[in-house]
Wavefront OBJ file of the C-alpha trace (Angstrom):
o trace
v 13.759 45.140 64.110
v 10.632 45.203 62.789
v 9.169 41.230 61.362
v 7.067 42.139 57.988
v 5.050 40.111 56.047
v 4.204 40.903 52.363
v 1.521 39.130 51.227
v 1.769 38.495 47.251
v -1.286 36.304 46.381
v -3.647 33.752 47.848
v -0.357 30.717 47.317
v 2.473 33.713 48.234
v 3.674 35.655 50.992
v 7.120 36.744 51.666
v 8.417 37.870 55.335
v 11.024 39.764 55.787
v 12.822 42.138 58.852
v 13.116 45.827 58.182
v 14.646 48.423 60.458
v 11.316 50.705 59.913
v 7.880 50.415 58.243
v 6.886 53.020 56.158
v 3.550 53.780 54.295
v 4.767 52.154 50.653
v 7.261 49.476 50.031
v 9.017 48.153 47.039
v 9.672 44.986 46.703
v 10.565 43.240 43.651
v 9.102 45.816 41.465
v 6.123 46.076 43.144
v 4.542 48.504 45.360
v 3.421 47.396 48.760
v 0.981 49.848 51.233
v 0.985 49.132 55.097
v -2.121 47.444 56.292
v -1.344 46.598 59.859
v 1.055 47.694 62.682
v 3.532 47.345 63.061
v 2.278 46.072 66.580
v 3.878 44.532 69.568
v 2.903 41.379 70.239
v 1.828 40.060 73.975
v 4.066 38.114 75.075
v 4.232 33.931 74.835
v 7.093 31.584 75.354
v 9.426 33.269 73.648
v 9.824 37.269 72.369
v 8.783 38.656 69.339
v 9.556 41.367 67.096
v 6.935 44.044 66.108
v 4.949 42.805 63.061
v 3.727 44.803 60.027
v 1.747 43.566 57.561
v 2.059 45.059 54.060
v 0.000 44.007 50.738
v 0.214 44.775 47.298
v -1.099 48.788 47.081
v -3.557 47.731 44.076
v -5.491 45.768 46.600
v -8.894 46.389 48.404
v -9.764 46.164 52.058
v -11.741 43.053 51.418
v -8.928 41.274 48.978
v -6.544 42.035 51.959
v -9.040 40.473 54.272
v -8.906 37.283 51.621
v -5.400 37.057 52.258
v -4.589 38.050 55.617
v -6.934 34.966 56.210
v -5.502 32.640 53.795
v -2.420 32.898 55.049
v -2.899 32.933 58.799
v -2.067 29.103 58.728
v 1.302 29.779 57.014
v 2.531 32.838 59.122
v 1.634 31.896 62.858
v 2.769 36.090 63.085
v -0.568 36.886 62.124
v -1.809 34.752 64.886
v -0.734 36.421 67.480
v -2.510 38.645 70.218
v -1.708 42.118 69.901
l 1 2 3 4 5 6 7 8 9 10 11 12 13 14 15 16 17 18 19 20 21 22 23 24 25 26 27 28 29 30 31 32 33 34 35 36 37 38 39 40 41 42 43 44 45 46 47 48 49 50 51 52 53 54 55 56 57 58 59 60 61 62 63 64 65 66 67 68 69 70 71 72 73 74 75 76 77 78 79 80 81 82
């Protein structure tokens, strides 16, 4: 399994699992593009899944960047050493 997280908006991001992670998502009506991954993580005190990181297609590099790092102190996913 595959851990994604959608992120929606500066206050919203949704995770999910999915069994694979394509280019473009939808998700409740909207279309999401793959930004990131999905990766493996190194390893910690417990295993993780492979993470992918998706955001709304509409979006540019640098209003992913705004929200990748908005939300790093929600998802501790996008913490993590790859």
């Amino acid at each position: 399994m595959i851990f994604a997280v959608f992120l929606i908006s500066l206050a919203s991001a949704k995770t999910e699992r999915i069994e694979e992670a394509p280019e473009l998502l939808e998700r409740d009506g909207r279309w999401f593009s793959l930004r990131g991954g999905p990766r493996q993580p190194q390893p910690t005190d417990h295993a993780w899944d492979p993470v992918a990181v998706y955001a709304l297609d509409e979006l540019s590099e640098e209003e992913f960047q705004q929200l990748f790092e908005a939300h790093r102190a929600h998802v501790p996913e996008l913490n993590l050493k790859y």
